[in-house]
C-alpha positions in Angstrom: -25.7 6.4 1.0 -25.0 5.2 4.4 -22.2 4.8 6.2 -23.8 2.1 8.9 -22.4 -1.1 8.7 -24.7 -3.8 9.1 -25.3 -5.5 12.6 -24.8 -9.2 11.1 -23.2 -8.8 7.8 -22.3 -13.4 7.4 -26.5 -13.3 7.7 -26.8 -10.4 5.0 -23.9 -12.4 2.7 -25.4 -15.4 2.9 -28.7 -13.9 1.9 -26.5 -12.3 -1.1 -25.6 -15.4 -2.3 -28.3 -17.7 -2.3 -27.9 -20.8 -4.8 -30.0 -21.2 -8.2 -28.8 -22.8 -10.9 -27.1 -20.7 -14.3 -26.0 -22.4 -17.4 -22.1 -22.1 -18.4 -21.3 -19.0 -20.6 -19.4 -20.9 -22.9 -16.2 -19.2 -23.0 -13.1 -21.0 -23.8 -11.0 -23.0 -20.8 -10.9 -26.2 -20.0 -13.2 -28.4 -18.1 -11.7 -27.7 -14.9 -12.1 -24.1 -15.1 -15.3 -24.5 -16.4 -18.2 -22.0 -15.7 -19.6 -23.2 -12.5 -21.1 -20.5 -10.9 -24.3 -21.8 -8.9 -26.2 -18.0 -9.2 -27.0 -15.3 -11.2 -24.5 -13.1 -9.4 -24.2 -9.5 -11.7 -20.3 -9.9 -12.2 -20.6 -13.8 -13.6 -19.2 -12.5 -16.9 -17.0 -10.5 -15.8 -15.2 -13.3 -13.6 -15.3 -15.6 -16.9 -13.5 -13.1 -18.6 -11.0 -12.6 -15.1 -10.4 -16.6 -15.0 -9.4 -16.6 -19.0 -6.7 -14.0 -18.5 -5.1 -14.7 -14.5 -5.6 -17.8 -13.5 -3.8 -20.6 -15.1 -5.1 -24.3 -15.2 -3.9 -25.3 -12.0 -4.8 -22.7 -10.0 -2.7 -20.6 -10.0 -3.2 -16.6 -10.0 -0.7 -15.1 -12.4 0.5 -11.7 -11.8 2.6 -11.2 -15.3 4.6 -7.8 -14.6 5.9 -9.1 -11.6 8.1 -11.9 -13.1 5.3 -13.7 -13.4 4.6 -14.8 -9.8 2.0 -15.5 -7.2 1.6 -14.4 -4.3 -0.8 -14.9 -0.9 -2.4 -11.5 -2.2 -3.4 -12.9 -5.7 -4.2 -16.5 -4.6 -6.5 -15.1 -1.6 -8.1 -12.1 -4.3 -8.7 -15.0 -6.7 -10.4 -17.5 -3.8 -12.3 -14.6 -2.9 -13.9 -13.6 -5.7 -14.6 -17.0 -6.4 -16.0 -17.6 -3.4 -18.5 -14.6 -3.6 -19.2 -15.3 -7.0 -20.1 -19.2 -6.4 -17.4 -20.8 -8.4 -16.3 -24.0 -6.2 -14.7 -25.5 -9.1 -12.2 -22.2 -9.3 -12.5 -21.8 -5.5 -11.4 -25.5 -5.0 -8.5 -25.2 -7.4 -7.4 -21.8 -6.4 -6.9 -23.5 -2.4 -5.6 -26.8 -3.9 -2.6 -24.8 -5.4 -1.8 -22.4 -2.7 -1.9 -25.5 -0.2 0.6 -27.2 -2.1 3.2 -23.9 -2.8 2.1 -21.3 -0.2 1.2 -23.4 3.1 5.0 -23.9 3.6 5.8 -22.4 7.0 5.5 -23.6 10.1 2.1 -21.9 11.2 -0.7 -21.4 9.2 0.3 -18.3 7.5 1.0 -18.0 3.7 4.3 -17.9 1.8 4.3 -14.4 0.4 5.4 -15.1 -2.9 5.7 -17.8 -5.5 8.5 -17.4 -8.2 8.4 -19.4 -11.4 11.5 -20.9 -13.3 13.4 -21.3 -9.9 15.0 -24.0 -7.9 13.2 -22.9 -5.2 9.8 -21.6 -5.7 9.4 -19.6 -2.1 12.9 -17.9 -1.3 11.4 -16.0 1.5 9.2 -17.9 3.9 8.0 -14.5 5.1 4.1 -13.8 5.1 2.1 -10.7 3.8 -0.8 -10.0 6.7 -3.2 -9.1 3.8 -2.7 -12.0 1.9 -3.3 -14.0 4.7 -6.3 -11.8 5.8 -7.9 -12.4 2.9 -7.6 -15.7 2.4 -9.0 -16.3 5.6 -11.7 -14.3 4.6 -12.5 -16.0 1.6 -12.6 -19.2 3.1 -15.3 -17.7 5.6 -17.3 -16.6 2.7 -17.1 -20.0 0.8 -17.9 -22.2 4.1 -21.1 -19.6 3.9 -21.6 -20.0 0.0 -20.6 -23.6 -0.3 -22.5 -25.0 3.0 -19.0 -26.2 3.8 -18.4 -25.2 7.6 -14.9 -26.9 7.5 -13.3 -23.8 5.8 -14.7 -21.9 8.5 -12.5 -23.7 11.3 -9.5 -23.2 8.7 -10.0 -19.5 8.5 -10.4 -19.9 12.4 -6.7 -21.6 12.1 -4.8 -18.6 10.0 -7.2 -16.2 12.3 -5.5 -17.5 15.2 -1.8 -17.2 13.8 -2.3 -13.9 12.3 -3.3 -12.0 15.6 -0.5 -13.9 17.7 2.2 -13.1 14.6 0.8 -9.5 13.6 -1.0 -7.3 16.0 1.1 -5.5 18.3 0.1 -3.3 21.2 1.5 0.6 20.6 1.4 3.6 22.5 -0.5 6.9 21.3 0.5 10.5 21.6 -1.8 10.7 24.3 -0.6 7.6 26.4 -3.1 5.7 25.7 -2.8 2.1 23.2 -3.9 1.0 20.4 -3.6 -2.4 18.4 -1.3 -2.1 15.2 -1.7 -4.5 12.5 1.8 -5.2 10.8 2.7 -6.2 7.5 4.4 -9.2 8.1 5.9 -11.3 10.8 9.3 -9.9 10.3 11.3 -7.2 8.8 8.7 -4.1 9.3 10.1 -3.0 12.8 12.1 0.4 13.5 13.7 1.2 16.8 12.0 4.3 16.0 8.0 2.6 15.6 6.7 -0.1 13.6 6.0 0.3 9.4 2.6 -0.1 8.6 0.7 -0.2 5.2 -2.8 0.4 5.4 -4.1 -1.1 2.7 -3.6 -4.2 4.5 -6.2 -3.3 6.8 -9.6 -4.3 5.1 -11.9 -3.3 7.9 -15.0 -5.9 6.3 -12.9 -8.4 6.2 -11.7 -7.8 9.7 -15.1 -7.6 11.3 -16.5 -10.4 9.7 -13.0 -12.3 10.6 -13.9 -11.1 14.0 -17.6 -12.1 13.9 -17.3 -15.6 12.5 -14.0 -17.1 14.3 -14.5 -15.0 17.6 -11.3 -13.3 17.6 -12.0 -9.5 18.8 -8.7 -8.4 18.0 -9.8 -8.1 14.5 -12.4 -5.8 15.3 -10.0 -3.6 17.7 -7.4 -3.4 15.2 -10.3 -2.4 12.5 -11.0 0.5 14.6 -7.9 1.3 15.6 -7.0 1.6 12.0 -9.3 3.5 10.7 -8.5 6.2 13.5 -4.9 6.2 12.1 -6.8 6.5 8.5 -7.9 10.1 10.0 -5.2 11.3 11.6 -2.9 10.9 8.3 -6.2 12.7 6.1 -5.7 15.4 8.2 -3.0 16.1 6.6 -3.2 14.5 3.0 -3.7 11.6 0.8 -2.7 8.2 2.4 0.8 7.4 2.0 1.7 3.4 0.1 4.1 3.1 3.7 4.0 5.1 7.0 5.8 4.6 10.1 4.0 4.6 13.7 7.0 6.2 16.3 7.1 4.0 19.6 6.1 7.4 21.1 2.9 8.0 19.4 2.5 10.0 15.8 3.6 9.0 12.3 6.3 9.7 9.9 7.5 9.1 6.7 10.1 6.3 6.2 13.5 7.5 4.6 13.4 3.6 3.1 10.1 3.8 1.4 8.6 6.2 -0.6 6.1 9.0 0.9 3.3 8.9 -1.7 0.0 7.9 -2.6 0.4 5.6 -4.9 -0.4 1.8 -6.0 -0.6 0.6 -2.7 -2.5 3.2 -1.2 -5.0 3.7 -3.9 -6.9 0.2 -2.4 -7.4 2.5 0.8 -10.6 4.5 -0.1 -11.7 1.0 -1.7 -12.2 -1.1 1.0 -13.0 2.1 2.9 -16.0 2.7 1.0 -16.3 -1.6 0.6 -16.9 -1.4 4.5 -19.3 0.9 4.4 -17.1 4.0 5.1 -17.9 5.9 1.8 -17.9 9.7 3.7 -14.5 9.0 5.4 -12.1 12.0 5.1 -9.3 9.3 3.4 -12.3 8.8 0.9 -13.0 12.7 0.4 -8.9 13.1 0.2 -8.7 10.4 -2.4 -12.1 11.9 -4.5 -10.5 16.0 -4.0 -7.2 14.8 -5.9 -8.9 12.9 -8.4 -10.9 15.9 -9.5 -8.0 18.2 -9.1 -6.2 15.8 -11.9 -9.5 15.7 -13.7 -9.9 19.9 -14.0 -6.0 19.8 -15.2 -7.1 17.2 -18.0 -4.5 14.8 -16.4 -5.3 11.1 -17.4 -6.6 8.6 -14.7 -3.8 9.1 -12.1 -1.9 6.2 -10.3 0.9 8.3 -8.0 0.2 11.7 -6.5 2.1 13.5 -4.1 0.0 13.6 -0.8 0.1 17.0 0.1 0.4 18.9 -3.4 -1.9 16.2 -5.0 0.7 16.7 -8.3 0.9 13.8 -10.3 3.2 11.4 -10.8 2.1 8.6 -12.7 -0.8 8.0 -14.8 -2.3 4.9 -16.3 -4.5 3.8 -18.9 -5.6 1.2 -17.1 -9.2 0.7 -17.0 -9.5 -0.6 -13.7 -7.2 2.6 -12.0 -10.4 4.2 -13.9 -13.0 2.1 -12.2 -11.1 2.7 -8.6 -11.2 6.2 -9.7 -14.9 6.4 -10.2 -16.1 4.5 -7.1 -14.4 6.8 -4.8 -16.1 10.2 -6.6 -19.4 8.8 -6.5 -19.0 7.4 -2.9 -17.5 10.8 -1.4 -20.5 12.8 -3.4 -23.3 10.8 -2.4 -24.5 11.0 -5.7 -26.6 8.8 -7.8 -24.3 6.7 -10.6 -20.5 6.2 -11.2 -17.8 6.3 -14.0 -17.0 2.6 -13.8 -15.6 1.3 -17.1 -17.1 -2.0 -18.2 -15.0 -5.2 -17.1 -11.9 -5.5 -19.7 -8.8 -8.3 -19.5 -6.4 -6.1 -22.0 -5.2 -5.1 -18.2 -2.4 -6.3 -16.1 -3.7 -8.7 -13.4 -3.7 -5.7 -10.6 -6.0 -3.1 -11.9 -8.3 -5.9 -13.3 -8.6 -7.4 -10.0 -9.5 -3.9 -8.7 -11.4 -3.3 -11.1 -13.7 -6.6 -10.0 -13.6 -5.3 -6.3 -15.0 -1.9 -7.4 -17.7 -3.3 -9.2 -18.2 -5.7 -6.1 -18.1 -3.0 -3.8 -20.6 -0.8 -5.7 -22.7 -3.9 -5.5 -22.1 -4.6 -1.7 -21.9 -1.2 -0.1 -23.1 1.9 -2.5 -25.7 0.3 -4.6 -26.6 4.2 -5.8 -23.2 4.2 -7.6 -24.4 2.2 -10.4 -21.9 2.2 -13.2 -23.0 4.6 -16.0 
């Protein structure tokens, strides 16, 4: 497996995704959310089956343990997959419905979160910089899917407001700088540093952000992050939150919690998604997972970062899926332990689970689920 990113990966995706014709699967929905797909892509079923059990009628991505809400993750998740999977008619409704509810600020950033069974829907006009990362991704992959090159000057648009609302310059323990990418546009500064959460970096989708609006900073602050992606493997797993002090170096913050856990895990995903499957985070992430494995610990969700002990464990097949990516990626070797695509799953691990199959698909084609 290789860790070399492709030179010009929107000329390799749209390759990926060239249109021929498949007949509906038949599965239960209404005409709206019909099966539309326009190619045989592998994980067709498997997004039938995601539609029947997430995403309501309208649109709308349904994330049921968290009071039922949306959120700019979910809606962005759900336009990208349908997006890469050639569903317009789910593409188109997934954007029609976060237009209307999300696209309430006064830039072109996303609402973080929808709440239903509430006076006011959006209580926090606050964004989440992966949500909106995402999206904009999604939108470049559908303008590239769809022939529609509108969507690209809209990802352009959120490009644009994202780097002026949430990339900031910091220093290094060296003296030197480096471009942080932040979780929001307020509420995640210290006087010590800035908080960061790096699962919200997805270095693919940053690059090709970068590649197909023209907006370097994406790029710089790919790089940039996955330097800070070694430093912490250095010493352990990933943490969910981590602080970078205005001096240079990182510490835990005494408000969140200093573990690996559901945050985190998406890490060595879109790590190995980016073609970084031998990254030490990866080999971090793949060494606990076997520790838990030898101890006949069940498919872990929280682990210490240091100790590896585990905290939580899930059931979960797509925790499982997550799990079997990253030991195939960090061995090299031929064929995974990816469960088969199931809905009795909370949105969250299902969604991941999708993503690990698309990954495998994308970036490690030798981990073939087995």
């Amino acid at each position: 497996m290789s860790d070399t990113k492709p030179m010009n990966r929107r000329h390799a995706l749209a390759a990926l995704l060239s249109a021929t014709a498949l007949p509906p699967l038949g599965l239960s929905g209404t005409a709206a959310l019909a099966q539309t797909v326009v190619s045989p892509h592998p994980l067709a079923e498997a997004w039938a089956l995601w539609k029947t059990g997430y995403l309501a009628e309208d649109g709308r991505v349904v994330d049921e343990l968290q009071q039922g809400a949306s959120h700019s993750e979910s809606q962005s998740y759900g336009l990208l997959l349908a997006a890469t999977i050639g569903d317009e008619a789910a593409f188109d409704l997934i954007d029609d419905w976060t237009m209307r509810n999300l696209a309430v600020r006064e830039d072109r950033l996303l609402a973080w979160r929808w709440l239903p069974d509430m006076a006011n829907n959006v209580p926090d006009l606050n964004n989440a910089s992966d949500g909106d990362l995402f999206y904009a991704w999604a939108l470049i992959r559908g303008a590239e899917r769809f022939d529609r090159p509108a969507l690209r000057e809209r990802a352009a648009g959120i490009a644009r407001d994202l780097a002026a609302t949430c990339m900031l310059t910091a220093t290094t323990e060296n003296g030197g700088q480096r471009l942080l990418f932040v979780p929001a546009a307020a509420g995640f500064e210290r006087e010590e540093g800035n908080v960061l959460n790096l699962s919200y970096y997805m270095p693919r989708a940053m690059e090709d952000v970068a590649e197909a609006t023209g907006i370097t900073a994406f790029a710089e602050a790919s790089r940039d992050g996955i330097g800070i992606m070694t430093d912490l493997a250095i010493q352990g797993l990933i943490p969910d939150w981590i602080t970078v002090a205005a001096a240079g170096g990182y510490y835990a913050d005494e408000e969140l919690a200093d573990r690996n856990g559901y945050e985190a895990m998406r890490v060595p995903l879109f790590l190995i998604w980016s073609g970084f499957g031998n990254h030490p985070a990866v080999r971090r992430q793949a060494e606990a997972l076997h520790a838990a494995e030898m101890a006949e610990i069940p498919t872990p969700t929280v682990m210490d970062r240091v100790t590896y002990a585990v905290r939580e464990t899930s059931p979960d097949a797509g925790y499982a899926a997550l799990g079997g990516l990253v030991t195939c990626a960090s061995s090299g070797q031929s064929g995974a332990a990816i469960p088969r695509f199931r809905v009795d799953q909370p949105y969250y691990p299902a969604t991941l689970h999708l993503f690990a199959l698309l990954a495998q698909i994308e970036a490690t084609q030798s981990c073939v689920p087995i």
